[in-house]
C-alpha positions as CSV (number, residue, x, y, z in Angstrom):
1,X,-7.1,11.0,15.7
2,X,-5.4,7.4,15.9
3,X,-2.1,7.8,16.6
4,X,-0.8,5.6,14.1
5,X,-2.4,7.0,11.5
6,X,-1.7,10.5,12.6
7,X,2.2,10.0,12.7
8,X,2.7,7.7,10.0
9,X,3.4,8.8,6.6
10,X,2.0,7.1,3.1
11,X,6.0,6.6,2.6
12,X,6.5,4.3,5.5
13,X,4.1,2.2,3.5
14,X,6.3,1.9,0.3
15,X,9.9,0.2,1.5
16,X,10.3,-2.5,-0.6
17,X,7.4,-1.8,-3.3
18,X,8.5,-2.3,-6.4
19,X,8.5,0.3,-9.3
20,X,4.9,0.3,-11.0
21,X,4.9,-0.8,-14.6
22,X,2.0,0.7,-16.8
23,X,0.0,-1.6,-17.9
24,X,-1.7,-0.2,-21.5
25,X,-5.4,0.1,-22.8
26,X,-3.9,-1.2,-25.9
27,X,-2.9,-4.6,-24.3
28,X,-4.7,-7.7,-25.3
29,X,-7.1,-9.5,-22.8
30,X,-4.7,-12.6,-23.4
31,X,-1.8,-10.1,-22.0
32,X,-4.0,-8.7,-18.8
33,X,-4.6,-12.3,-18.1
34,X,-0.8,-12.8,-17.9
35,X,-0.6,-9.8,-15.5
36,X,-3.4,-10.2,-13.6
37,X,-1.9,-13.6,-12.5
38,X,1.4,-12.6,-11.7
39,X,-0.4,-9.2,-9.4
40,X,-0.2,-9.8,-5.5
41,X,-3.5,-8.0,-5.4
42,X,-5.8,-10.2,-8.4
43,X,-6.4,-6.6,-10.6
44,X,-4.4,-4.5,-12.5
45,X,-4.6,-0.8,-12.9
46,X,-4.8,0.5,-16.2
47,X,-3.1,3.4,-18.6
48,X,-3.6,5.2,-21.7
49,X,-0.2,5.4,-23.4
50,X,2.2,9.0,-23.0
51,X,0.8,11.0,-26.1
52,X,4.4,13.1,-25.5
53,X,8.0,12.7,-25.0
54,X,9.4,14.9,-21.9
55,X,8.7,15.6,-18.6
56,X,5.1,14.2,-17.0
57,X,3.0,16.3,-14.4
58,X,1.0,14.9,-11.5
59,X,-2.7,15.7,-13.2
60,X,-1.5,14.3,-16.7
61,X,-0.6,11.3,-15.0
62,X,-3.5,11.1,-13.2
63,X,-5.7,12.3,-16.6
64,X,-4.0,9.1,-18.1
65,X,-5.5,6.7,-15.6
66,X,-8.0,4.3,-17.0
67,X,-9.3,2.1,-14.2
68,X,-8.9,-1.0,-12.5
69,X,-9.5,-4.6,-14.5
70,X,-10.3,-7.6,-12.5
71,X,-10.4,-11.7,-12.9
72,X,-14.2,-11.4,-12.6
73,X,-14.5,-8.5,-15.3
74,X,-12.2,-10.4,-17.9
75,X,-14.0,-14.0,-17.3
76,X,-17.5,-11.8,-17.4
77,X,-16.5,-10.1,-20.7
78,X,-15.3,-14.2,-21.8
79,X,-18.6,-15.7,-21.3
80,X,-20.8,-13.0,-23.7
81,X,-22.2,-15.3,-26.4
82,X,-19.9,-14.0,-28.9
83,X,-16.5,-14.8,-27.2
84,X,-17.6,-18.0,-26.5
85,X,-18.5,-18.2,-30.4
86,X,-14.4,-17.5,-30.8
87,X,-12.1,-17.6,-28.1
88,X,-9.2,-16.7,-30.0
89,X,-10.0,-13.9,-31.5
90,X,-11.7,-12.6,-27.5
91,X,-8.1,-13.4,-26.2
92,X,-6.6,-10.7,-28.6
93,X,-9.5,-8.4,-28.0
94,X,-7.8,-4.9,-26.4
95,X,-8.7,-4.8,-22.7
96,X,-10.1,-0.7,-23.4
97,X,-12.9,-2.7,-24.4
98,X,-13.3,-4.4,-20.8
99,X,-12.4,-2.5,-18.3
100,X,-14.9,-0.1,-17.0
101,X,-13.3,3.5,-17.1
102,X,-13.4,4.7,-13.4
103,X,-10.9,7.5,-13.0
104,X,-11.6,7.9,-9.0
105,X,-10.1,4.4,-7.9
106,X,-6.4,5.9,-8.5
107,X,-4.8,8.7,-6.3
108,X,-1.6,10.3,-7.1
109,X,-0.3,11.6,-3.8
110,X,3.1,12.7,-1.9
111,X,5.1,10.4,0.0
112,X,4.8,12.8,3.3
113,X,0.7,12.4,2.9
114,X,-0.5,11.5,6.1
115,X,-1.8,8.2,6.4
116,X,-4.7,9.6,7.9
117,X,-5.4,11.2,4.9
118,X,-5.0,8.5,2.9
119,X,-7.3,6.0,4.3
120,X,-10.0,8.9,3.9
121,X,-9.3,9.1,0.1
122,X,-9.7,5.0,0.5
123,X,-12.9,5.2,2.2
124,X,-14.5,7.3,-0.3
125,X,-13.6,4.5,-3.0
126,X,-9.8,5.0,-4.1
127,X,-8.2,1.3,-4.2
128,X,-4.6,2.4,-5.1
129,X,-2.3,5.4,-4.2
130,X,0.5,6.3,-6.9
131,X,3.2,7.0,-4.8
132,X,6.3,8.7,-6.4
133,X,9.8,7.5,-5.5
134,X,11.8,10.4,-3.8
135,X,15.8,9.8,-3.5
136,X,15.7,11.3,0.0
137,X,13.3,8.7,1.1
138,X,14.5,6.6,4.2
139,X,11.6,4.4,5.1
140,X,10.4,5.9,8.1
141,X,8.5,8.8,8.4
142,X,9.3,12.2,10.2
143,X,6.9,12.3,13.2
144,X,4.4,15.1,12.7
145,X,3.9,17.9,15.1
146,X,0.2,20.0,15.8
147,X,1.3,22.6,12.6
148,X,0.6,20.2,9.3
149,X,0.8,22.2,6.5
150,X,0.8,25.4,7.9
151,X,-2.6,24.4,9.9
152,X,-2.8,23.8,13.2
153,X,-4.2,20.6,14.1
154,X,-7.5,20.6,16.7
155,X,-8.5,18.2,18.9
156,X,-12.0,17.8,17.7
157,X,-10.5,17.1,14.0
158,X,-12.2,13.9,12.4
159,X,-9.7,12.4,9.3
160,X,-12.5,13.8,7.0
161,X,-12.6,17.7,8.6
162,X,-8.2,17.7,9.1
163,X,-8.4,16.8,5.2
164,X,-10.2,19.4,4.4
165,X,-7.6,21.5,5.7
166,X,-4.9,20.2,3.0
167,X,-4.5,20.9,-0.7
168,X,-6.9,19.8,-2.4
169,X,-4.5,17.7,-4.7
170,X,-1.7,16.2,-2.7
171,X,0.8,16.5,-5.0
172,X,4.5,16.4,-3.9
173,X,7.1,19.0,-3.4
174,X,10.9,19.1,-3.3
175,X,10.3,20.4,0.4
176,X,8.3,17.6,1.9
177,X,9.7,14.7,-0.6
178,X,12.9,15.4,-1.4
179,X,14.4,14.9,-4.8
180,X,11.7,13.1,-6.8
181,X,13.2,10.7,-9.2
182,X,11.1,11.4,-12.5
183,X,8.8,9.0,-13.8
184,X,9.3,6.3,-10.9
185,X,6.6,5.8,-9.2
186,X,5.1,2.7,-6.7
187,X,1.2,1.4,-6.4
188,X,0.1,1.4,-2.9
189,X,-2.9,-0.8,-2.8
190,X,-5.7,-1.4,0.1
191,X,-4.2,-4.7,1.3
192,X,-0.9,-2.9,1.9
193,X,-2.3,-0.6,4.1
194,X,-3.9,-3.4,6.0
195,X,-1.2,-5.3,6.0
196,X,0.3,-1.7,8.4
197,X,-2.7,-2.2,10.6
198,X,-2.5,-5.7,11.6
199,X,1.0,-5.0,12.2
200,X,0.4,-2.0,14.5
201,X,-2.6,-3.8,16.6
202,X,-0.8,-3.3,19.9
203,X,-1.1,0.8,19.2
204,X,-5.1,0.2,18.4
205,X,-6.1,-1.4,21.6
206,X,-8.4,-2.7,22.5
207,X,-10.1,-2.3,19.0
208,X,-8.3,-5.4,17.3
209,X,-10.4,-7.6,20.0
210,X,-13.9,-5.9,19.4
211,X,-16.1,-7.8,17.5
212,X,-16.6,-6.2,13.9
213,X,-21.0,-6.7,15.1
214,X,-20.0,-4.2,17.7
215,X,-18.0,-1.8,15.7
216,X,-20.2,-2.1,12.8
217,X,-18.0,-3.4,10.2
218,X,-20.5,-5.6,8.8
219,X,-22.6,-4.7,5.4
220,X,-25.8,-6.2,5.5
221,X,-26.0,-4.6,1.4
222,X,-23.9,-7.2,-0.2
223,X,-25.0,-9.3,-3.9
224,X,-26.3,-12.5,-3.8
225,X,-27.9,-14.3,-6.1
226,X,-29.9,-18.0,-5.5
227,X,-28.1,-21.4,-6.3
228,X,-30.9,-22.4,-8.9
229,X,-30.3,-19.3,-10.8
230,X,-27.6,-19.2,-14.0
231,X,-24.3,-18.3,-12.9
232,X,-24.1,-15.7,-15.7
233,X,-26.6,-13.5,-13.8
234,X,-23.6,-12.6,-11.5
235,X,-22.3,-10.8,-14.5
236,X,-25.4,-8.6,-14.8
237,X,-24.2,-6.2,-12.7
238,X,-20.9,-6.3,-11.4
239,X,-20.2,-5.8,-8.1
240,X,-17.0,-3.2,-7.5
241,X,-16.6,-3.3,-3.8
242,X,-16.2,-5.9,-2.9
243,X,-16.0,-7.2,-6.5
244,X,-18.1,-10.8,-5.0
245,X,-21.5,-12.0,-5.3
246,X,-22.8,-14.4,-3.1
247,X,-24.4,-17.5,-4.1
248,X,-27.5,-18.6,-1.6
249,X,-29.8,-21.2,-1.1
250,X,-33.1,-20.4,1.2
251,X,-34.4,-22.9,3.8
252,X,-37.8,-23.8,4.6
253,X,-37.7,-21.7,7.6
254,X,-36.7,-19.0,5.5
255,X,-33.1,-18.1,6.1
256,X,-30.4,-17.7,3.5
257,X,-27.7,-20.1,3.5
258,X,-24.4,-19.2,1.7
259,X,-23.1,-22.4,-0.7
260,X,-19.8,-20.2,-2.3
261,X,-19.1,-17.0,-4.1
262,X,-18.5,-16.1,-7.7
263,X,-15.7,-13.4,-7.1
264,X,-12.4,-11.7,-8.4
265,X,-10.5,-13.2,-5.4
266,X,-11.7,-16.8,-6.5
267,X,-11.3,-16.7,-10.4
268,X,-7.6,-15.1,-9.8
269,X,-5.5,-17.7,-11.0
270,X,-8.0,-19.8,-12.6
271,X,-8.4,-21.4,-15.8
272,X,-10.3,-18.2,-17.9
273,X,-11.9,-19.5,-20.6
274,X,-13.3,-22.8,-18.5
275,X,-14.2,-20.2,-16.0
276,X,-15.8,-18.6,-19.1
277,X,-17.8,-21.8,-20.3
278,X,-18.8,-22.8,-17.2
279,X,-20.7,-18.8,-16.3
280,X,-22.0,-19.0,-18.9
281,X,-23.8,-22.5,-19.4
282,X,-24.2,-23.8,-15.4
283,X,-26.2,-22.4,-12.6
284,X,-24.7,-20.9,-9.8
285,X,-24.9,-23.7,-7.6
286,X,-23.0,-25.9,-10.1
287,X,-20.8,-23.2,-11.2
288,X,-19.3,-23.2,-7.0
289,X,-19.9,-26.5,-5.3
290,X,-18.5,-28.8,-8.3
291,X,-19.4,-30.8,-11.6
292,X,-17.2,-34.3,-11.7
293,X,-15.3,-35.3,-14.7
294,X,-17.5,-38.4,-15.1
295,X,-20.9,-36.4,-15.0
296,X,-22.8,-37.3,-18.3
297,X,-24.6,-34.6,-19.3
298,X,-25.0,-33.2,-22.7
299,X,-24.4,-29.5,-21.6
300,X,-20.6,-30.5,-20.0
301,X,-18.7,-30.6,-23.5
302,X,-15.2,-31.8,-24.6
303,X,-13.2,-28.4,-25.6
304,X,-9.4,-26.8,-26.4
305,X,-8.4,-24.4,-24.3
306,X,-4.7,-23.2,-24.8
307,X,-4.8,-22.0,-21.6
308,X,-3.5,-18.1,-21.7
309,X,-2.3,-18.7,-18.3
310,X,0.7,-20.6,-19.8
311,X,-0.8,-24.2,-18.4
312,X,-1.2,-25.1,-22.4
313,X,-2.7,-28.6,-23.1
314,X,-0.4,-28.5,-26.7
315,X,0.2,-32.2,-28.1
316,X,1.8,-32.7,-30.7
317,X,1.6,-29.0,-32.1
318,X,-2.4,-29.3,-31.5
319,X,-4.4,-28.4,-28.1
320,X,-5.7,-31.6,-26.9
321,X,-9.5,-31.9,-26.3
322,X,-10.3,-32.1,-22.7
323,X,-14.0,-32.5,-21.1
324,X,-15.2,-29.9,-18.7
325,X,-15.2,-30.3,-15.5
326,X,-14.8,-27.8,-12.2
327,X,-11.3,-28.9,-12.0
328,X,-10.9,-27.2,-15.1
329,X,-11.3,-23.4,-13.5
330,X,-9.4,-24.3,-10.5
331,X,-12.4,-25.5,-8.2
332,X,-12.4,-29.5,-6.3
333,X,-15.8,-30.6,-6.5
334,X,-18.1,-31.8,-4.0
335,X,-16.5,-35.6,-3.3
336,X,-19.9,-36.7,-6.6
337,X,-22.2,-34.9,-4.0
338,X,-24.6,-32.6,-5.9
339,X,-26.8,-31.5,-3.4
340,X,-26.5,-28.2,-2.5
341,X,-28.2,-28.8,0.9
342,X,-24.9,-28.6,3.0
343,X,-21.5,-27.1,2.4
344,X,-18.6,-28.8,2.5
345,X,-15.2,-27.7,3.8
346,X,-13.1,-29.6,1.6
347,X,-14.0,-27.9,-1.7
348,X,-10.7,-26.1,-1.8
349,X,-10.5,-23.0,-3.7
350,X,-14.7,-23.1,-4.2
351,X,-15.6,-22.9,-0.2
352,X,-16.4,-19.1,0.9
353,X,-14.0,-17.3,3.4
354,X,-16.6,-16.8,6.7
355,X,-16.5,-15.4,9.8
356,X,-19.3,-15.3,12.5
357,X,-21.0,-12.0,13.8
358,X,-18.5,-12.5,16.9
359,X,-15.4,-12.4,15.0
360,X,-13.1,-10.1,16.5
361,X,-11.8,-7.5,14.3
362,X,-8.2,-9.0,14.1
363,X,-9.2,-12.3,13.5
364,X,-10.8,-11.3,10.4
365,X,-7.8,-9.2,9.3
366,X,-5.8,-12.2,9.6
367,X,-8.7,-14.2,7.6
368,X,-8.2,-12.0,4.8
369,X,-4.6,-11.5,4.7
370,X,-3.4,-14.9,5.0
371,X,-5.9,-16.1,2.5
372,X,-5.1,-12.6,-0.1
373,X,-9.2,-11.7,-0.3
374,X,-10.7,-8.6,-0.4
375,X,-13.5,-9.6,2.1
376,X,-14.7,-12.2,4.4
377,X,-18.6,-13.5,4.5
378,X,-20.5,-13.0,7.9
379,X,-22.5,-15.7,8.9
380,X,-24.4,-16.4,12.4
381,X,-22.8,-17.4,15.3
382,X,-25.5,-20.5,15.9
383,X,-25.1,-21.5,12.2
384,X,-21.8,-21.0,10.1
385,X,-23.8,-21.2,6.8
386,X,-27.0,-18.6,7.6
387,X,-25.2,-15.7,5.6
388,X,-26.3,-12.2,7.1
389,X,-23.5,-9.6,5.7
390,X,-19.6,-9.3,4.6
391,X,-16.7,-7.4,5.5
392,X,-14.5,-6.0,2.9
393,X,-12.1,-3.5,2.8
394,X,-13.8,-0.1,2.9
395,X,-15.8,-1.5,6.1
396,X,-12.5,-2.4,7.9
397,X,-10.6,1.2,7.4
398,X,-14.1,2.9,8.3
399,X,-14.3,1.1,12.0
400,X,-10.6,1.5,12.8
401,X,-10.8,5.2,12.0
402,X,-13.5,6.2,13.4
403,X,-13.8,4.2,16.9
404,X,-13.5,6.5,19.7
405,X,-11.2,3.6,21.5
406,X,-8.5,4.5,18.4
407,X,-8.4,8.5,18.8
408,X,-6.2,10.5,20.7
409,X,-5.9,14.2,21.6
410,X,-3.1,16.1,20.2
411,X,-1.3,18.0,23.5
412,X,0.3,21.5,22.7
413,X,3.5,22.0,24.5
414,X,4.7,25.1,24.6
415,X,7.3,25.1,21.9
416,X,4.1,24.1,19.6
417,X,5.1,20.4,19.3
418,X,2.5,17.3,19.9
419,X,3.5,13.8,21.8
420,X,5.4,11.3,19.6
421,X,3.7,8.1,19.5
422,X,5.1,5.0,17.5
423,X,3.9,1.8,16.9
């Protein structure tokens, strides 16, 4: 196993998290908004209310998990016909009407879970751990010797056969945690675990230099859809992981060139409900390289938006009429170029995160931290617009895991004990 991940603990990971508030199914959409914006990670996990006073169990905890709500599913759920019709009334719509119940992307689990363990629940789909805070906690973890749990850790164990060998529910227990402060708990969250990796590269040698074409990383199944196509078509079926789709143009030769992306990570902090205009009255193409305020078209109307995002355009008690343009959801347009034929790199926020089949693996985690995305674009090393996969999260932990050049045997000394190894 990698010995970072072997003698690290999910607790390392939560020094300086700060205490998870619940966000409720009952909320309004204007109110996820709100939270979504001010959430390091774009989404916001979300709770049925307590139906009891008194002391809270691990599996009532986790019944009371909802799912995970997104910028793309709110400014999807904006665009229906019927939204659009009243965006007022949408805004106060609750959010148990958006988001899409998926009980599996939350994990309650102990602080003294191996981190091992942990980025096997994460490669089988859970984005966030539920980490309760223990008293006794110090920030850095115990180091682990062969006997885990009372089992006695092989050499040949992969992370998937040594979980096996736990509890099925890793709850926690005064013995491994400490004294659990009740009902305080932290959200551990994909990038966070990441954010570990790239700092322990010097222990995963020489991995972080391999190219992600050579460790396999790259998913050639990815959504796309073409740049003459209506940008609400993205919303037919959303994408979860990464929560992106893709938007292409072909070439005469044949070859599919990637123009920008209609994702969660771009529509973050933008304007929602021109986000939600623009999806669903523009094609994709217009929707991510840029339609100028001076356009004249028909179809690019004068609107009010009090912007739930607190950038209100209130004069004089009224919202002032504005006309639409890409500026309006947060995207620069194309300098009054309209021709999706070339892609420029000074269309801000719209432009697509790539990286080239080359790419070593810790360049691209630095692509995607620095720029807070859940996934980077692969394109050809000969031409940086011929799209032929993307990275996201899920691929990332998969190669570092399970890359012969990141496992170690476990030695048995005679008192029973492994090597320590620190990062």
């Amino acid at each position: 196993m990698a010995s970072v991940f072997v003698y690290h603990v999910v607790g390392d990971l939560t020094v300086g998290k700060p205490e998870l508030v619940e966000f409720h199914e009952s909320e309004t959409v204007e109110s996820a908004i709100r939270a979504i914006g001010e959430s390091p990670e774009g989404s916001i996990p979300i709770w049925k209310k307590r139906s009891h006073v008194g002391i809270e169990n691990s599996e009532m905890r986790q019944q009371r998990f909802v799912g995970i709500l997104s910028s793309f599913d709110i400014v999807a759920f904006l665009a229906k016909s019927q939204c659009l019709e009243d965006q007022d009334k949408a805004l106060k719509i609750p959010v148990s009407e958006v988001v899409v119940p998926n009980n599996s992307l939350l994990r309650l689990v102990d602080p003294a879970t191996r981190l091992i363990d942990a980025l096997d629940m994460m490669k089988q789909g859970v984005k966030r751990l539920l980490v309760p805070k223990s008293v006794a906690w110090k920030g850095m973890s115990k180091r682990f010797s062969v006997i885990y749990y009372g089992k006695w850790l092989k050499n040949n164990d992969s992370p998937s056969n040594s979980s096996n060998n736990l509890p099925p529910n890793l709850n926690w227990s005064p013995s491994t945690s400490g004294t659990v402060i009740r009902d305080k708990y932290c959200c551990l969250s994909r990038e966070d675990v990441l954010r570990f990796i790239i700092g322990c590269l010097g222990a995963l040698a020489p991995l972080p230099l391999t190219s992600i074409v050579a460790l396999g990383a790259i998913n050639a199944d990815y959504s796309y859809i073409e740049s003459s196509t209506p940008a609400i078509a993205a919303t037919k079926k959303l994408p979860q992981d990464p929560s992106a789709v893709a938007v292409t143009e072909n070439t005469p030769d044949g070859q599919c060139k990637i123009l920008g992306e209609i994702s969660a990570c771009k529509l973050w902090k933008c304007d929602y409900l021109a986000a939600a205009w623009a999806l669903a009255n523009l094609s994709a193409g217009q929707f991510v390289m840029g339609v100028e305020d001076n356009v004249s078209s028909r179809s690019l109307p004068e609107f009010s938006v009090d912007s739930p995002t607190g950038n209100s355009d209130l004069v004089n008690g009224s919202r002032k009429p504005r006309k639409f343009s890409s500026r309006s959801i947060g995207f620069f347009s194309n300098s009054g170029s309209h021709s999706f034929g070339s892609r420029s790199m000074y269309r801000g926020r719209s432009a697509p995160l790539t990286c080239k089949l080359t790419s070593s693996l810790a360049a691209v985690l630095a692509q995607m931290l620095s720029h807070r995305a859940t996934h980077v674009w692969v394109t050809e090393d000969e031409n940086d617009e011929v799209l032929v996969g993307v990275v996201g999260y899920t691929d990332i932990l998969a190669a570092v895991t399970k890359s012969p050049t990141a496992m170690i045997p476990v030695n048995r000394s005679t008192e029973g004990f492994g090597n320590e190894i620190q990062c």
